[in-house]
N, C-alpha and C positions, 0 to 999 in steps of 0.2 A: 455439492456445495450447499452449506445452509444461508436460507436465505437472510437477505441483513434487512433490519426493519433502520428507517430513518425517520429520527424525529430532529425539531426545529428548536435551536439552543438562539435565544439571545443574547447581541455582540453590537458594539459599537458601532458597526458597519453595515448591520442588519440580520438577518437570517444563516445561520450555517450550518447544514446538516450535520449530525453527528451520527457517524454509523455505530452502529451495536452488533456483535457478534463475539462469539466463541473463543474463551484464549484455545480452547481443540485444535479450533479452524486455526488460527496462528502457530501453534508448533505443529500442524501435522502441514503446513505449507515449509515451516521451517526447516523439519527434517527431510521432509519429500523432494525440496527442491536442496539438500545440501549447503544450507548455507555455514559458512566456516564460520567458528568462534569471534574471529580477530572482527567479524561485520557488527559486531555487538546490536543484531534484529532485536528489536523492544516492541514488548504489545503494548496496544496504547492504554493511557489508563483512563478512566470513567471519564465522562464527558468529553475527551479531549476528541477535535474534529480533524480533517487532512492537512489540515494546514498550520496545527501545532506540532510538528515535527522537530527538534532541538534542531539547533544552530549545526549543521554538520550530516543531517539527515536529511533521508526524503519518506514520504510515503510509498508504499506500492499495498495496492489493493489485488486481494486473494484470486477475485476475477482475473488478474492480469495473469495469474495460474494455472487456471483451472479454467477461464471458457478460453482466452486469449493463446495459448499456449504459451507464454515467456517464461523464460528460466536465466538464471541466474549462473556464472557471469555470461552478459550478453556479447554477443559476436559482434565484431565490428560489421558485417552485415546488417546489421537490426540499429545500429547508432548511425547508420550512415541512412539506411529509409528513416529512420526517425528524424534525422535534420534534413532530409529531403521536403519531410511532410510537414516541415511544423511542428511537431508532436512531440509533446512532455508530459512525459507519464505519470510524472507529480503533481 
């Protein structure tokens, strides 16, 4: 995995990292992990940070790939530890 450099964009609400990386790294997760047509995966475009994802999206970060293991679609094993823990992946 290449590493992502994070720099600090000003916003309303204060600081928000914007990651930077590779559209490679985005379609060699998209084909690797098979993601089907009908998910319409978009890479994000310049500046934009996790949390400008369109009305209808979420984010998932390459790490949750490649160090995490997750794959796509997830089992309901992994949505049920996820609302066990708290834990949004977005």
């Amino acid at each position: 995995m290449a590493e992502e450099e994070v720099v600090a964009v000003e916003e309303a609400a204060g600081l928000v990292p914007v990651l930077k990386w590779e559209q490679g790294l985005f379609e060699q997760v998209v084909r690797g992990q098979q993601f089907p047509d009908k998910w319409d995966a978009r890479y994000p475009a310049e500046g934009q940070t996790a949390s400008d994802a369109p009305h209808g999206f979420i984010t998932l970060f390459a790490d949750f790939f490649g160090e995490g293991n997750f794959c796509l679609s997830a089992t309901n094993f992994m949505s049920v530890i996820l609302h066990f823990y708290a834990f949004h992946i977005s």
